[in-house]
Backbone atoms as SQL, in Angstrom:
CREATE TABLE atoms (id INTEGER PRIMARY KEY, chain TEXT, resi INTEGER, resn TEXT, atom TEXT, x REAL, y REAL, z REAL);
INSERT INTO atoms VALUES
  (1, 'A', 1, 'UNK', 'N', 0.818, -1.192, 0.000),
  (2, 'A', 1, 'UNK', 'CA', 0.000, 0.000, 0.000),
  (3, 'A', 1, 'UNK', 'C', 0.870, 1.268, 0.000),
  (4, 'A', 2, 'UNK', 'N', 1.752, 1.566, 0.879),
  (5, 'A', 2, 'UNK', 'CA', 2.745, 2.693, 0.943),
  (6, 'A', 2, 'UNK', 'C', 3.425, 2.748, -0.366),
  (7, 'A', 3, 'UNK', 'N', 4.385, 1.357, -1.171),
  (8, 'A', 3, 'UNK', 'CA', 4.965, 1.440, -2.148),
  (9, 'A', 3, 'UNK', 'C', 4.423, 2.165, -3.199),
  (10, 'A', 4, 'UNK', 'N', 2.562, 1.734, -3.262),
  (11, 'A', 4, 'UNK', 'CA', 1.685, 2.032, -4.811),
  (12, 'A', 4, 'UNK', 'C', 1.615, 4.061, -4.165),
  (13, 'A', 5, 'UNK', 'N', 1.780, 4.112, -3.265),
  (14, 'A', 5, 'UNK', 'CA', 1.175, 5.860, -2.995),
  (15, 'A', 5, 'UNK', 'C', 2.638, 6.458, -2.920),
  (16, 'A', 6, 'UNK', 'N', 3.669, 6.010, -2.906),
  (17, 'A', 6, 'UNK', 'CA', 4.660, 6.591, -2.993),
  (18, 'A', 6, 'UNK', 'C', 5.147, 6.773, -4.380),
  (19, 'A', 7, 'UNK', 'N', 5.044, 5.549, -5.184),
  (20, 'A', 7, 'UNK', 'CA', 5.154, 5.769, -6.765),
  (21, 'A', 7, 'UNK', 'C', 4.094, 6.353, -7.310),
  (22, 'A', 8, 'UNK', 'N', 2.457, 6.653, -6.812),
  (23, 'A', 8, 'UNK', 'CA', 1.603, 7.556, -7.346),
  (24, 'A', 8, 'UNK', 'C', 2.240, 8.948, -7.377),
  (25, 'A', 9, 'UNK', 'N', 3.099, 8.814, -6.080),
  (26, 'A', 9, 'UNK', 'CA', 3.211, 10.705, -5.681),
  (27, 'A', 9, 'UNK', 'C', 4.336, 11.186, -6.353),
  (28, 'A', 10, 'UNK', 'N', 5.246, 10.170, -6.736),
  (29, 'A', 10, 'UNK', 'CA', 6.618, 9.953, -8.347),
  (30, 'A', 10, 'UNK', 'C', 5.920, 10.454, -9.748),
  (31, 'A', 11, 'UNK', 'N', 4.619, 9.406, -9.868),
  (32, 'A', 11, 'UNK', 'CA', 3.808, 10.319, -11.314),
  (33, 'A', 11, 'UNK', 'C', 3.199, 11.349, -10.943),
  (34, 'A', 12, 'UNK', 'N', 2.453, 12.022, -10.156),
  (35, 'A', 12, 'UNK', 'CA', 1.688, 13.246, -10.198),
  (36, 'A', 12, 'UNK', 'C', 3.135, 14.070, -10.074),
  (37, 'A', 13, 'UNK', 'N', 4.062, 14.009, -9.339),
  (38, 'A', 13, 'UNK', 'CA', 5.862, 15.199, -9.400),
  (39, 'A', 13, 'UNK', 'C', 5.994, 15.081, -10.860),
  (40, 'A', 14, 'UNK', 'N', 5.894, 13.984, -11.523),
  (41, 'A', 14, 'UNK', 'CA', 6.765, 14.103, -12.749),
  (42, 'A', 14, 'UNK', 'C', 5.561, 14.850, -13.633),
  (43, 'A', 15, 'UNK', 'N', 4.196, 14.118, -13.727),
  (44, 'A', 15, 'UNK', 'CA', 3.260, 14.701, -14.516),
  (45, 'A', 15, 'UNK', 'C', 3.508, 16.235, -14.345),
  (46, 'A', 16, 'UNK', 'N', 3.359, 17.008, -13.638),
  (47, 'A', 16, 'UNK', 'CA', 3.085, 18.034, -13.374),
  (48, 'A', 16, 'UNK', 'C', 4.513, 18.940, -13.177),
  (49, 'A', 17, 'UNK', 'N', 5.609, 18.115, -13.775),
  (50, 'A', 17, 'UNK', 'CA', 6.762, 18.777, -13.801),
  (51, 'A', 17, 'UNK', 'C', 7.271, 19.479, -12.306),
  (52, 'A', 18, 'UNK', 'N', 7.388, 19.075, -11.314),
  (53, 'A', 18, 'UNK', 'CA', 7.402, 20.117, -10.182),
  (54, 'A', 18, 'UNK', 'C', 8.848, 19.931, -10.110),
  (55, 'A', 19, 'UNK', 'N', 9.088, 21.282, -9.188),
  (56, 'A', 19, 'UNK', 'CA', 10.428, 21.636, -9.151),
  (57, 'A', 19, 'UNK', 'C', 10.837, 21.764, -7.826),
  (58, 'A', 20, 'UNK', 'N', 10.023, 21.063, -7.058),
  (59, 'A', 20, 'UNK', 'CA', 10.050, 20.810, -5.446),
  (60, 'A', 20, 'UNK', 'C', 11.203, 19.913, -5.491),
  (61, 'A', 21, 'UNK', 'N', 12.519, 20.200, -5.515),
  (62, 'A', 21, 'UNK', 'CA', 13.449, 18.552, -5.421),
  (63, 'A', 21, 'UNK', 'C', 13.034, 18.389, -3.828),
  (64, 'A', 22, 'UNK', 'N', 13.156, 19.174, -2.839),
  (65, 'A', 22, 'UNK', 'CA', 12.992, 18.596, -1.363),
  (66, 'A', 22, 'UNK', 'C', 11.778, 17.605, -1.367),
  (67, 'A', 23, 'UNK', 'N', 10.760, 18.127, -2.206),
  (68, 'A', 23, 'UNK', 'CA', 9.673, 16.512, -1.814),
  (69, 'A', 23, 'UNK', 'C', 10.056, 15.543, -2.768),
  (70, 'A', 24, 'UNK', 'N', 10.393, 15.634, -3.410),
  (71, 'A', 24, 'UNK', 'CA', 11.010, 14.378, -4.310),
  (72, 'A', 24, 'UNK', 'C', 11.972, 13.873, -4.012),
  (73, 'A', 25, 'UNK', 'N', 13.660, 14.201, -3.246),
  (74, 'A', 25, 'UNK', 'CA', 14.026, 13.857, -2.593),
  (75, 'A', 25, 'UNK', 'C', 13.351, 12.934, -1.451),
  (76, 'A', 26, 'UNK', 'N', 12.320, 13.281, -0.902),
  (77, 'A', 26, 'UNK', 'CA', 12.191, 12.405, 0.316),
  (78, 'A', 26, 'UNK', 'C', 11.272, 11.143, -0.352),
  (79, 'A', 27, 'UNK', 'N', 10.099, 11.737, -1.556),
  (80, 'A', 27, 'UNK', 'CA', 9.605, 10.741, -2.061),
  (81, 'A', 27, 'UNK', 'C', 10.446, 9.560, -2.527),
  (82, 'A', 28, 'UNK', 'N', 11.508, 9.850, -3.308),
  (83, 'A', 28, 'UNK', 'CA', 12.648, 9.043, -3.650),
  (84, 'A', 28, 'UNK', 'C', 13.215, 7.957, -2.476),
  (85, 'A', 29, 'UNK', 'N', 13.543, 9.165, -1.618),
  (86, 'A', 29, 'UNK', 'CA', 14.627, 8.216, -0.223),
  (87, 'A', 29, 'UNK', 'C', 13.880, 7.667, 0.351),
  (88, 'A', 30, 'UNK', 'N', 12.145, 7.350, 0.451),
  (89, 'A', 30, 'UNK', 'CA', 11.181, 6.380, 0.838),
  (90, 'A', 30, 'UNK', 'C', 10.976, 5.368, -0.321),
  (91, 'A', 31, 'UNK', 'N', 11.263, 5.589, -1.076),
  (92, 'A', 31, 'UNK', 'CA', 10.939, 4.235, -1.947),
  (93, 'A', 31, 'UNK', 'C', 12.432, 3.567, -1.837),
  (94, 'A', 32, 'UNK', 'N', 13.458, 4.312, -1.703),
  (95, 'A', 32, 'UNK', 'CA', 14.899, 2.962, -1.447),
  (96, 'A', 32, 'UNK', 'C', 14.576, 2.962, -0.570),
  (97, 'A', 33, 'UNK', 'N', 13.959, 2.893, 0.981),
  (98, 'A', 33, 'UNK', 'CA', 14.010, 2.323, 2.386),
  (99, 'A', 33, 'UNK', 'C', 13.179, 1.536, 1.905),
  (100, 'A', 34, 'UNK', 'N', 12.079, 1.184, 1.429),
  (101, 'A', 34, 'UNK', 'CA', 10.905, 0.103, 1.136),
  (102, 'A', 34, 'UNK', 'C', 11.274, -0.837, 0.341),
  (103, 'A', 35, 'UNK', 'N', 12.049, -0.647, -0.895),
  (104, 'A', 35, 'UNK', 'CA', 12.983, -1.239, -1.316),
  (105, 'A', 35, 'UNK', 'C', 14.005, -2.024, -0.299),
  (106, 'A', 36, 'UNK', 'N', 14.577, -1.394, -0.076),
  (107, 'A', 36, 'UNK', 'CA', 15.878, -1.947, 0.641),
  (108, 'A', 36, 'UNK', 'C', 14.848, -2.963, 1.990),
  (109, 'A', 37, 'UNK', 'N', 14.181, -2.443, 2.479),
  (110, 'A', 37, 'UNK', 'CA', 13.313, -3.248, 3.463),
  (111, 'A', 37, 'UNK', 'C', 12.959, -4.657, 3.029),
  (112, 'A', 38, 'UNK', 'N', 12.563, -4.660, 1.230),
  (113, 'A', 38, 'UNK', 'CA', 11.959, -6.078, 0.898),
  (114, 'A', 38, 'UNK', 'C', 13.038, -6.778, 0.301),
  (115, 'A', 39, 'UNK', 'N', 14.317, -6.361, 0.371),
  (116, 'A', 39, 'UNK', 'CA', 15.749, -6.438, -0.288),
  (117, 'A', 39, 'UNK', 'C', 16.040, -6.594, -1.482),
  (118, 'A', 40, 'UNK', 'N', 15.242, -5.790, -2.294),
  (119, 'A', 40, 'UNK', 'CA', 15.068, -5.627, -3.571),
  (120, 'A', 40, 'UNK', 'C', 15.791, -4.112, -3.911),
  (121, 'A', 41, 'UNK', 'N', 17.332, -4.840, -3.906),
  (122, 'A', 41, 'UNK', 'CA', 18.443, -3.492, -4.085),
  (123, 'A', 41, 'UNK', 'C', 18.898, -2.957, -5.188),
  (124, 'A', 42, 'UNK', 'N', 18.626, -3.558, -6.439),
  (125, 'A', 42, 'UNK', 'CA', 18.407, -3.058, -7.558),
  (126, 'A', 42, 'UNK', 'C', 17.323, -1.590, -7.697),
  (127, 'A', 43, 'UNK', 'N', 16.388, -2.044, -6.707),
  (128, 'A', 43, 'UNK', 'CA', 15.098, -1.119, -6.886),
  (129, 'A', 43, 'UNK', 'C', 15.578, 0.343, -5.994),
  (130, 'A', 44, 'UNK', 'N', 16.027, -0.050, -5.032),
  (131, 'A', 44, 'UNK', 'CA', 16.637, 0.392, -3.845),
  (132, 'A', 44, 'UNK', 'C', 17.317, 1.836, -4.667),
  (133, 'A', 45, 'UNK', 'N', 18.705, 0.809, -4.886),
  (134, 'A', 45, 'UNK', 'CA', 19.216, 1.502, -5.719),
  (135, 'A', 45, 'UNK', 'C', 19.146, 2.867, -6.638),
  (136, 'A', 46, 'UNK', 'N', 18.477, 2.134, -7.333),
  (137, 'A', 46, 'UNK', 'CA', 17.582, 3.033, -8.239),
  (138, 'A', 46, 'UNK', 'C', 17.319, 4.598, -7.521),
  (139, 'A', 47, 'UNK', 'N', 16.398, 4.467, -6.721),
  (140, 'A', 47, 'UNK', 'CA', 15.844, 5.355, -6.001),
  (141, 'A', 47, 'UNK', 'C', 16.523, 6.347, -5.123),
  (142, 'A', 48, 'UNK', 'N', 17.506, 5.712, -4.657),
  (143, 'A', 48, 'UNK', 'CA', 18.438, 6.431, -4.297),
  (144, 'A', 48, 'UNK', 'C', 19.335, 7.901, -5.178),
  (145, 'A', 49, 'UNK', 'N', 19.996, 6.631, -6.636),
  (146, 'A', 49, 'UNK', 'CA', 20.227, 7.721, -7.096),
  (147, 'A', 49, 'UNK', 'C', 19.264, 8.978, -7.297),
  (148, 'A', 50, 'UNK', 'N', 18.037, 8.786, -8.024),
  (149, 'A', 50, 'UNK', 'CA', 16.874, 9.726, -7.988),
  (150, 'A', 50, 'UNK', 'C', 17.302, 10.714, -6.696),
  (151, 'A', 51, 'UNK', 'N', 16.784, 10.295, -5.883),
  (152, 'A', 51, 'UNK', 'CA', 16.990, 11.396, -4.480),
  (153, 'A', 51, 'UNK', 'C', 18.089, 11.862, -3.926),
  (154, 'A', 52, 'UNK', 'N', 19.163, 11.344, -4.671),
  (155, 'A', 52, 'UNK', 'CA', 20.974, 11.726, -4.619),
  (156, 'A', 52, 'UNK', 'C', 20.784, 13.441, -5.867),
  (157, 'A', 53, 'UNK', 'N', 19.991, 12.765, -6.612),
  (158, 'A', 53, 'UNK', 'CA', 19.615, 13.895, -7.749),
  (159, 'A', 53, 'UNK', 'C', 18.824, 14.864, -7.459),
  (160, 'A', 54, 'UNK', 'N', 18.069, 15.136, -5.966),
  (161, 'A', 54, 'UNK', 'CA', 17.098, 16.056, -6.204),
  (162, 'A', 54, 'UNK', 'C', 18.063, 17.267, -4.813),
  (163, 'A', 55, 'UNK', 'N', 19.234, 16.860, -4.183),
  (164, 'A', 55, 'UNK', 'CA', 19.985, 17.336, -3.636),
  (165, 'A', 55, 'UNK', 'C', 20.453, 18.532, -3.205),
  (166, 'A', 56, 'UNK', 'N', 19.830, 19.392, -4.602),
  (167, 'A', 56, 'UNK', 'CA', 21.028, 20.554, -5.516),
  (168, 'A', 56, 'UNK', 'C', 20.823, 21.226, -4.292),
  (169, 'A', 57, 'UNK', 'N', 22.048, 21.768, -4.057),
  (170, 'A', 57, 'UNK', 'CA', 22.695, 22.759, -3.183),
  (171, 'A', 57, 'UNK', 'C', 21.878, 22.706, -1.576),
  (172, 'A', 58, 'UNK', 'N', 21.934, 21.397, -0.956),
  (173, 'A', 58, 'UNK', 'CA', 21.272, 20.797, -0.099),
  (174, 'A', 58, 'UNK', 'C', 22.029, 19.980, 0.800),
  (175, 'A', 59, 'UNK', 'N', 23.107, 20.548, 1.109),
  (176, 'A', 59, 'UNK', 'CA', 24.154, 19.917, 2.105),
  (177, 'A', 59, 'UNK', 'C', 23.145, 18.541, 2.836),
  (178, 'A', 60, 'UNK', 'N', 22.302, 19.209, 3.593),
  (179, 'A', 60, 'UNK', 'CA', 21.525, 17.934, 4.774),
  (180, 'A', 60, 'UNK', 'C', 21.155, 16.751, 4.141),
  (181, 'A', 61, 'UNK', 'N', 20.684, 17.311, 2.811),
  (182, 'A', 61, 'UNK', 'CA', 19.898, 16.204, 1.883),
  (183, 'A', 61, 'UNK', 'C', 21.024, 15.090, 1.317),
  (184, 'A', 62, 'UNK', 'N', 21.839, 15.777, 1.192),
  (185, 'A', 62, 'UNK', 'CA', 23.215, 15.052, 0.371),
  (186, 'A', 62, 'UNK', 'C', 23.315, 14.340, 1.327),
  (187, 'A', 63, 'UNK', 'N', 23.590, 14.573, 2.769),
  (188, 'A', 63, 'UNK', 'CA', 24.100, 13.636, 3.854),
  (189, 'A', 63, 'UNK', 'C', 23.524, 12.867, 4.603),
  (190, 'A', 64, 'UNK', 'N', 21.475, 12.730, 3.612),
  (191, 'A', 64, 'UNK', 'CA', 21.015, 11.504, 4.035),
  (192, 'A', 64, 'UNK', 'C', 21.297, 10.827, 2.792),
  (193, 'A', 65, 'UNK', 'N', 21.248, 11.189, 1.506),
  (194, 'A', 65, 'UNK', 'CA', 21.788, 10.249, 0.635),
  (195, 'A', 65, 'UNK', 'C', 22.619, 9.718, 0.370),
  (196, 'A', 66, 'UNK', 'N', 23.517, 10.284, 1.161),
  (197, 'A', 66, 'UNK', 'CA', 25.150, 9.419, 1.612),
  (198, 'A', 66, 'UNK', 'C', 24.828, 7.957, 1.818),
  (199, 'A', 67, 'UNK', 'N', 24.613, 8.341, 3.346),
  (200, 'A', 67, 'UNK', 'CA', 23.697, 7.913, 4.744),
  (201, 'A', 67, 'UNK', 'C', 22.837, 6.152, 3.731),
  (202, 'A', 68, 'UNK', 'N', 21.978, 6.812, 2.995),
  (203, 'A', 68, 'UNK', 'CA', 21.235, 6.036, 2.554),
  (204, 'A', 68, 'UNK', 'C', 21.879, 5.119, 1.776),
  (205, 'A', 69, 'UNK', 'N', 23.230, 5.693, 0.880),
  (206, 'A', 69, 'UNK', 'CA', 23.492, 4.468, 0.089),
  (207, 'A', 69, 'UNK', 'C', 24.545, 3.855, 0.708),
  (208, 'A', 70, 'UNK', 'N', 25.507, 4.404, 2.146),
  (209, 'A', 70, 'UNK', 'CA', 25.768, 3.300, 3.129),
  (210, 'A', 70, 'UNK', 'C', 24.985, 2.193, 3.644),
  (211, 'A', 71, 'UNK', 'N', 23.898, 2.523, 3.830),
  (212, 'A', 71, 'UNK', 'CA', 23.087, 1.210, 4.274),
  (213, 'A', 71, 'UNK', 'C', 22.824, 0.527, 3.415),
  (214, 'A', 72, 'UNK', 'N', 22.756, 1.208, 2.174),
  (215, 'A', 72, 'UNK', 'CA', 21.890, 0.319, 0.958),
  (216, 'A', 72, 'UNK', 'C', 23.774, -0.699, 0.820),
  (217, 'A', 73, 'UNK', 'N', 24.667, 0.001, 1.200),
  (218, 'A', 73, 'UNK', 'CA', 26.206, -1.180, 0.486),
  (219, 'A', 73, 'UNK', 'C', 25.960, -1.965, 1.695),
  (220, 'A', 74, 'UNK', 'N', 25.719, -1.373, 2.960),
  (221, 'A', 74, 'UNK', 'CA', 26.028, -2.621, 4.658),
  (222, 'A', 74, 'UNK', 'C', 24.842, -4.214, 3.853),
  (223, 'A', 75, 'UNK', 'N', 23.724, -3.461, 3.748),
  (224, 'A', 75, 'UNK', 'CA', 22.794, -4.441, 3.406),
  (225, 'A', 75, 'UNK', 'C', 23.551, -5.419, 2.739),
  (226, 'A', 76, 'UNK', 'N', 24.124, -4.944, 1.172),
  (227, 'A', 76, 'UNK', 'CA', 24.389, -6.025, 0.093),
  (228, 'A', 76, 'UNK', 'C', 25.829, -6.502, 0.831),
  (229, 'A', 77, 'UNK', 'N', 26.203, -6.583, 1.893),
  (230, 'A', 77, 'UNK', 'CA', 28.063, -6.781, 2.471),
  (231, 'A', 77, 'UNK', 'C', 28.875, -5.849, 1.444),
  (232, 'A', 78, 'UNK', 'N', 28.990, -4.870, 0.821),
  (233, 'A', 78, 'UNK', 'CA', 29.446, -4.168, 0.165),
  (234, 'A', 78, 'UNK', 'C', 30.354, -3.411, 1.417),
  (235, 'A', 79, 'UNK', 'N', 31.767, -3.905, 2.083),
  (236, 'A', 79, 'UNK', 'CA', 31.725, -2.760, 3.428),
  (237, 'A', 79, 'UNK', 'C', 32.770, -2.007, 3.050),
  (238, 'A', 80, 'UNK', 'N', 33.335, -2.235, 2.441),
  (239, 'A', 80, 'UNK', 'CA', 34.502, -0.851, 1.977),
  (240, 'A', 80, 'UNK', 'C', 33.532, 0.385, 1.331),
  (241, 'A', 81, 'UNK', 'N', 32.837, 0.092, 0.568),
  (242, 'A', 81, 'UNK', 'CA', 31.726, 0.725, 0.047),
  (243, 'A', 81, 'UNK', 'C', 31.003, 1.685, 1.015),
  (244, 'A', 82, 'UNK', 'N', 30.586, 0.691, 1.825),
  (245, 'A', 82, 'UNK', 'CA', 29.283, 1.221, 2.992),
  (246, 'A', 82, 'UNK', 'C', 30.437, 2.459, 3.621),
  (247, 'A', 83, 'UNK', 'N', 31.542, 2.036, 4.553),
  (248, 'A', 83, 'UNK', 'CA', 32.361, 2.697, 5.141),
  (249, 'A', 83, 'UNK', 'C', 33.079, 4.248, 3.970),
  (250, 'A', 84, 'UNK', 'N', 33.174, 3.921, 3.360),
  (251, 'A', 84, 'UNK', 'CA', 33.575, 5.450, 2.181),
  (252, 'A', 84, 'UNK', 'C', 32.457, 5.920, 2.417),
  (253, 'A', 85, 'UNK', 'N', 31.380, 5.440, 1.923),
  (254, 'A', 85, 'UNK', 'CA', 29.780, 6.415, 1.926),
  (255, 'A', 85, 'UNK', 'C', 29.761, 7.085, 3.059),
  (256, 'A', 86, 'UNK', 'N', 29.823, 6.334, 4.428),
  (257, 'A', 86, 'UNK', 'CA', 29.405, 6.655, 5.828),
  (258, 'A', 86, 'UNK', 'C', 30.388, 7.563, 6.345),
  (259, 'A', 87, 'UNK', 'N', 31.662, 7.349, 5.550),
  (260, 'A', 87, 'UNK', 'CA', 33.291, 8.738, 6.448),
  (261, 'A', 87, 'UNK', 'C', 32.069, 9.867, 5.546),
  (262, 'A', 88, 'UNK', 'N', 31.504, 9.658, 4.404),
  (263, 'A', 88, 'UNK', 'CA', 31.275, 11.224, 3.509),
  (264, 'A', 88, 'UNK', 'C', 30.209, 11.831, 4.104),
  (265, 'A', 89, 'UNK', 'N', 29.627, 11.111, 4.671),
  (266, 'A', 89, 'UNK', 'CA', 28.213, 11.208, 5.313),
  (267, 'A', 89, 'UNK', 'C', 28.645, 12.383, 6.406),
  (268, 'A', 90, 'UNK', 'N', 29.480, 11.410, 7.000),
  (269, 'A', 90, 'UNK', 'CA', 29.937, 11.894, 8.442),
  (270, 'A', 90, 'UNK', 'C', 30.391, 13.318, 8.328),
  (271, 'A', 91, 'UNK', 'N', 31.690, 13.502, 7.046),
  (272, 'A', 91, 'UNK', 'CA', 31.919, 15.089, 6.847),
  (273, 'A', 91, 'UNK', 'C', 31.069, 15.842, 6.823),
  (274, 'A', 92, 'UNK', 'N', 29.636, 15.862, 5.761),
  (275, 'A', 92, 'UNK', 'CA', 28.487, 16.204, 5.782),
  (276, 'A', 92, 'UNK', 'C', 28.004, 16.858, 7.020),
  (277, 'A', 93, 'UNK', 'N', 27.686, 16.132, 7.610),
  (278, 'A', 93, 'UNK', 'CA', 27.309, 16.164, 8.853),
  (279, 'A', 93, 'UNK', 'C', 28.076, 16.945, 10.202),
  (280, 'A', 94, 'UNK', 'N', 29.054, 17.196, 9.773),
  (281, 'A', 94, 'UNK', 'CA', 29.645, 17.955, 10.765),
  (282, 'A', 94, 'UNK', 'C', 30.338, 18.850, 10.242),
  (283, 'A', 95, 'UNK', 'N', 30.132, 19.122, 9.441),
  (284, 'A', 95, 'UNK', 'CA', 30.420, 20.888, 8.306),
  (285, 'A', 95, 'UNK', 'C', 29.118, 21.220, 8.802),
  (286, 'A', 96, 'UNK', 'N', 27.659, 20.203, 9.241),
  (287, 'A', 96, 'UNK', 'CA', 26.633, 21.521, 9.243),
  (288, 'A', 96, 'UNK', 'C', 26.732, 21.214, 10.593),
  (289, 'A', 97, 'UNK', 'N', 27.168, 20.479, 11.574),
  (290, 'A', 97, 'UNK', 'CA', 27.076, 20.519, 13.196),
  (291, 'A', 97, 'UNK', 'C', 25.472, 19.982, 13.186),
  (292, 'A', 98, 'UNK', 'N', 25.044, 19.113, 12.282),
  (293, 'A', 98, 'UNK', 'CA', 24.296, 17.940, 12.600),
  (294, 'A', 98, 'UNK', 'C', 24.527, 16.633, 13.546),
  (295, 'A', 99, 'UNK', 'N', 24.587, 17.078, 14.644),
  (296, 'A', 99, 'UNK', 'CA', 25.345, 15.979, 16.042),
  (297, 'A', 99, 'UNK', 'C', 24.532, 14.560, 15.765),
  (298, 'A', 100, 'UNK', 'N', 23.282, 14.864, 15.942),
  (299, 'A', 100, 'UNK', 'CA', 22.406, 13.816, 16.274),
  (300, 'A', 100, 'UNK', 'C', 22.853, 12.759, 14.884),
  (301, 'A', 101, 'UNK', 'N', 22.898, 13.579, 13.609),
  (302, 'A', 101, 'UNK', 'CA', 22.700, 12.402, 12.547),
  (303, 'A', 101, 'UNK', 'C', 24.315, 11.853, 12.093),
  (304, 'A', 102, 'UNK', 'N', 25.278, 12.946, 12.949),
  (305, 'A', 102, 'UNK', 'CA', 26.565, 12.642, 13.011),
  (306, 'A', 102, 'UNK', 'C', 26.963, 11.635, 13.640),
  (307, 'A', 103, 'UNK', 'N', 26.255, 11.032, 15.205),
  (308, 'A', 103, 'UNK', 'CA', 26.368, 9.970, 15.932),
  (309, 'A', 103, 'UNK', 'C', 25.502, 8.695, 15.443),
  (310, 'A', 104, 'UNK', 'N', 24.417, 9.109, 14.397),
  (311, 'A', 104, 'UNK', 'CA', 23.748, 7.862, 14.150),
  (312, 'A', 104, 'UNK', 'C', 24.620, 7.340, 12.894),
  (313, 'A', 105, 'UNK', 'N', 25.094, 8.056, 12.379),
  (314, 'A', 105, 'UNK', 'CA', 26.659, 7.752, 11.227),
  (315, 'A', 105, 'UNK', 'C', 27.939, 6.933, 12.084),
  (316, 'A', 106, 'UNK', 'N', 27.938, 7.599, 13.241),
  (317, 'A', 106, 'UNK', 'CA', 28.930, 6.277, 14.029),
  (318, 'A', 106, 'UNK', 'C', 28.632, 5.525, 14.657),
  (319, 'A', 107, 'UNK', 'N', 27.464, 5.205, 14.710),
  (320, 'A', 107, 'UNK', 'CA', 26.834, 3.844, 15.031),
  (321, 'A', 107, 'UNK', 'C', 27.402, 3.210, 13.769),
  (322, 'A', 108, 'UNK', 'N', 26.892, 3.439, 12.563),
  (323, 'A', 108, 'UNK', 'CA', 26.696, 2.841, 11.207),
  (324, 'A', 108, 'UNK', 'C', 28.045, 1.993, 11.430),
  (325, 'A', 109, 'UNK', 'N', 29.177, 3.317, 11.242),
  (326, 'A', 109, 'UNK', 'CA', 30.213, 2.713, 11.135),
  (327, 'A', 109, 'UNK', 'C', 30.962, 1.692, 12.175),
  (328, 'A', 110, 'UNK', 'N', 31.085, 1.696, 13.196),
  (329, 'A', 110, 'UNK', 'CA', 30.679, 0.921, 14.196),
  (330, 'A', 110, 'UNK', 'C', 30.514, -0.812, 13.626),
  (331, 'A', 111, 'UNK', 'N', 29.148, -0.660, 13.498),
  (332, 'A', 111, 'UNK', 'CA', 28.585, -1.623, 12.913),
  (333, 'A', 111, 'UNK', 'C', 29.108, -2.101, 11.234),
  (334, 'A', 112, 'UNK', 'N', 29.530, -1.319, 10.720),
  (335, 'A', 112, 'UNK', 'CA', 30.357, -1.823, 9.559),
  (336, 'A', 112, 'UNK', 'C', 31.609, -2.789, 9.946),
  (337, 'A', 113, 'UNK', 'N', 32.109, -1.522, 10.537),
  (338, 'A', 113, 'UNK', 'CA', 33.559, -2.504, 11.274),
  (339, 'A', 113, 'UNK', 'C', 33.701, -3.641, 11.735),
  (340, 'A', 114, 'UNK', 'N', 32.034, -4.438, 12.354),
  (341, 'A', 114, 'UNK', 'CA', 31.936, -5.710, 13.293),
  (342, 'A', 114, 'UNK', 'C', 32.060, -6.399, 12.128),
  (343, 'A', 115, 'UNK', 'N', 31.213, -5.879, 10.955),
  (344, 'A', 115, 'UNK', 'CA', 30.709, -6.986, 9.925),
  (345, 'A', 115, 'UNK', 'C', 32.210, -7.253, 8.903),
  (346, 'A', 116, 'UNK', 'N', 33.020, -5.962, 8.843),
  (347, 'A', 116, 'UNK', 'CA', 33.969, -6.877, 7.920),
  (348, 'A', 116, 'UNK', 'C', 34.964, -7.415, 9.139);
């Protein structure tokens, strides 16, 4: 149900040409978590880049799409991958003195480190 209203709200942005990247961004970075949830990382994927694309000049946004395609590499064991994403994340994140999403980035990594 969420997947079909999240890709409805993908065609009415695109139909209607909007130039909102911040809601398309998030529309995007909810369809790779739903994705990535049913582990369908191709799809994941996908979506990500999309919302890596709606970014422009959006420091915070960039540094959940970091964020996002670290988890999307931890998921696939991708961990050199995950860990590059998650150090970029982390810069991100503390160029804007985002603490909270700076410490949930060293959890990540953390948890990268156990797995390789």
């Amino acid at each position: 149900m969420a997947l079909s209203r999240y890709e409805a709200a993908v065609d009415i942005a695109t139909h209607f040409d909007w130039q909102e990247h911040e809601q398309l961004f998030w529309i995007h970075w909810a369809l790779a978590r739903q994705f990535r949830d049913e582990k369908r990382f191709d799809d994941a994927q996908s979506h990500a880049e999309h919302a890596k694309s709606h970014t422009i000049n959006d420091e915070y946004l960039l540094g959940h799409a970091t964020k996002l395609q670290a988890i999307l590499w931890t998921k696939q064991k991708k961990y050199e991958e995950a860990r590059s994403e998650t150090l970029r994340a982390m810069e991100i994140y503390e160029k804007l003195g985002a603490t909270s999403d700076l410490k949930r980035c060293g959890r990540l990594l953390q948890r990268i480190g156990r797995a390789m």
